[in-house]
N, C-alpha and C positions, 0 to 999 in steps of 0.2 A: 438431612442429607446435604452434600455440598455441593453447589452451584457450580458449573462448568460453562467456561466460554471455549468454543473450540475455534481454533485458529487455522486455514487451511490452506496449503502453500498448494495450487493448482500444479507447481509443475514438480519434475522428478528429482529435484536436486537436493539433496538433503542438508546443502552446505545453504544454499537461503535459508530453509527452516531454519536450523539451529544458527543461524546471524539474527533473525528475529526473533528467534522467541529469549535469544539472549537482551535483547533491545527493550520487550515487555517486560523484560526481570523484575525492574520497580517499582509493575503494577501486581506483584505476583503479593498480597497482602497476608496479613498475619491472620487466618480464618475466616480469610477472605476467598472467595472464589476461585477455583481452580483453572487456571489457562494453560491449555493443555494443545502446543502446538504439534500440526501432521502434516504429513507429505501426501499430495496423491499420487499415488504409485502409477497408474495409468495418464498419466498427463505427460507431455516433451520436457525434455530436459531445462528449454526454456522456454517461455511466453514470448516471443519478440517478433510475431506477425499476429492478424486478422487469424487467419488460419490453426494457428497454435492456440488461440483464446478459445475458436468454435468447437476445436477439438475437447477441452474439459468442460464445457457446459452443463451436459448430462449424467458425468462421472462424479462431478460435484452436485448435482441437486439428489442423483441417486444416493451420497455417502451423507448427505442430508436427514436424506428421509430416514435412512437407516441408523442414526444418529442419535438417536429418542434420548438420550442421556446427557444432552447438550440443552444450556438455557439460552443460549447465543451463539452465534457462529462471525465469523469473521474472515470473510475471501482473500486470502494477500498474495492480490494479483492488480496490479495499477491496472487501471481501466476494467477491472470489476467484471468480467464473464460471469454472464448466466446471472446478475442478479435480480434480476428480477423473473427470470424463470424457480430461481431458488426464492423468494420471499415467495410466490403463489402456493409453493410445493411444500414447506412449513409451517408450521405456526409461531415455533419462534421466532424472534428479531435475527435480520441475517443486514450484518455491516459489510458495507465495500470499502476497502481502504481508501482508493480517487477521492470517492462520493467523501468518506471522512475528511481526508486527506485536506483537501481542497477548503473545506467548508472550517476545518481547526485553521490553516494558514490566513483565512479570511479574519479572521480574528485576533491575528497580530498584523497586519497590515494591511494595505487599499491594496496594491496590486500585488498579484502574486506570479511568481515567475516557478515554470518545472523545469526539474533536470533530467531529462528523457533519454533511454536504453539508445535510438536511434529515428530514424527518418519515419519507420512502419508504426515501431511504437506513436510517435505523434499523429502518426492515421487513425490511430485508434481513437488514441486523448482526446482529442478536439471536439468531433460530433458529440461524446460526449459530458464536457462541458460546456456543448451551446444545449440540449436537449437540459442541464440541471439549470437554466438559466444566467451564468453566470461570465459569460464571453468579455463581456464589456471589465470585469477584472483581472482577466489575464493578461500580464505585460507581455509573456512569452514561451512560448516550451524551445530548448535547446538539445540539439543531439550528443553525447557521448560518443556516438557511433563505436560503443562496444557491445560484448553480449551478455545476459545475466550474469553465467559465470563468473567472465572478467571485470564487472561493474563490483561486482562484493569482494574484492582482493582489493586487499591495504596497496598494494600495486595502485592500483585505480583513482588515488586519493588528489593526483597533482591533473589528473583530466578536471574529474570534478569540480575541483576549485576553480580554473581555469573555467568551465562553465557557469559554473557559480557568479564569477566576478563579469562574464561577460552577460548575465541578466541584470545582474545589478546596474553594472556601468553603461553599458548599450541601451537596455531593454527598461529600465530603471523600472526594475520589480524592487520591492521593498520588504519583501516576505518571499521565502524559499518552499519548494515541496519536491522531495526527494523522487522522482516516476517509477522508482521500481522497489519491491521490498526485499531486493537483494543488496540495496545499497545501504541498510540500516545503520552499519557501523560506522558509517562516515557523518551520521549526524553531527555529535556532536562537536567532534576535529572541524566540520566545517562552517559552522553556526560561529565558532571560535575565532577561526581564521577569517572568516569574509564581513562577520560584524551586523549580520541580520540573524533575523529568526527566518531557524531551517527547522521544520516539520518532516517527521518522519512517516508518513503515513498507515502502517500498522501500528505504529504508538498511539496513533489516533485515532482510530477503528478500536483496539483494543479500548481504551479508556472511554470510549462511548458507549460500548459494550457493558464496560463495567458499570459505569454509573446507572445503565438502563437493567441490568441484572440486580445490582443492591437494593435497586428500590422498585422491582415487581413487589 
């Protein structure tokens, strides 16, 4: 039978799924495991407060459980709702993009700097990144001060960058991580243009997934 990692976008919008499960394409292998991204339909249009996270906690550990045909799962939602109410509630491996996110950019460089939805979203990020222990390498999270939506539109590309270059140059991060997984497509245009490594973080949730599914 073939392996399934299931990919699950907390919020309603179907235009982030399908920007990242376009993003995962690379890791979609030749009989290789199945990545099979979804929407959940009961969740806000977009994740971009405290409030919007608390809302999909239990819609997600419910579509979990219910799930049983999945050997991984993978939340893509920056800052990770519900995971660790969802790791109690399964038995498979359940990845948070952050958690990935964070811990792949550490691995191309000492400090790393996020590109963040807004001001709420960094409310979220913070605590936790001091709770995975890792405060002392963040050079900075920076606002877009746009909304999911408008963060995943090739529109959005010249904010970005612009925030990009002012963790680099300001905040002297050395390594990038994208804070929402609506922004996937600006990977790799922006890794390009500003001359570090940009992490996408469902790419890196996804391929942690994988490599932990090939080799159960």
């Amino acid at each position: 039978m073939t392996k399934k990692i299931l990919v699950i976008n907390p919020n309603s919008n179907p235009a982030v799924t399908e920007g990242f499960s376009d993003a995962v394409a690379p890791l979609r292998l030749a009989g290789g495991p199945l990545i099979d991204c979804i929407t959940l339909e009961e969740g806000p249009w977009g994740i971009e407060s405290q409030e919007d996270a608390d809302r999909v906690v239990l819609p997600l550990r419910d579509l979990m459980m219910a799930r049983t045909d999945a050997d991984a799962f993978v939340i893509a939602c920056y800052s990770d709702p519900g995971i660790e109410i969802c790791r109690r509630a399964v038995p498979k491996p359940v990845f948070g993009i952050q958690e990935s996110g964070v811990f792949a950019a550490l691995q191309r460089g000492q400090r790393f700097g996020v590109i963040a939805l807004g001001p709420k979203s960094i409310e979220r990020h913070l605590p936790y990144i001091q709770r995975l222990g890792i405060e002392s390498r963040l050079a900075a999270e920076r606002p877009l001060n746009l909304s999911v939506e408008e963060s995943e539109s090739e529109n959005a590309f010249p904010r970005v960058l612009e925030v990009a270059r002012e963790l680099a140059e300001k905040d002297f991060a050395d390594t990038l991580v994208l804070g929402c997984a609506g922004m996937a497509r600006h990977r790799q245009k922006l890794e390009n243009a500003v001359g570090l490594p940009v992490t996408d973080p469902t790419q890196a949730a996804v391929s942690q997934a994988l490599g932990t599914v090939l080799l159960a």
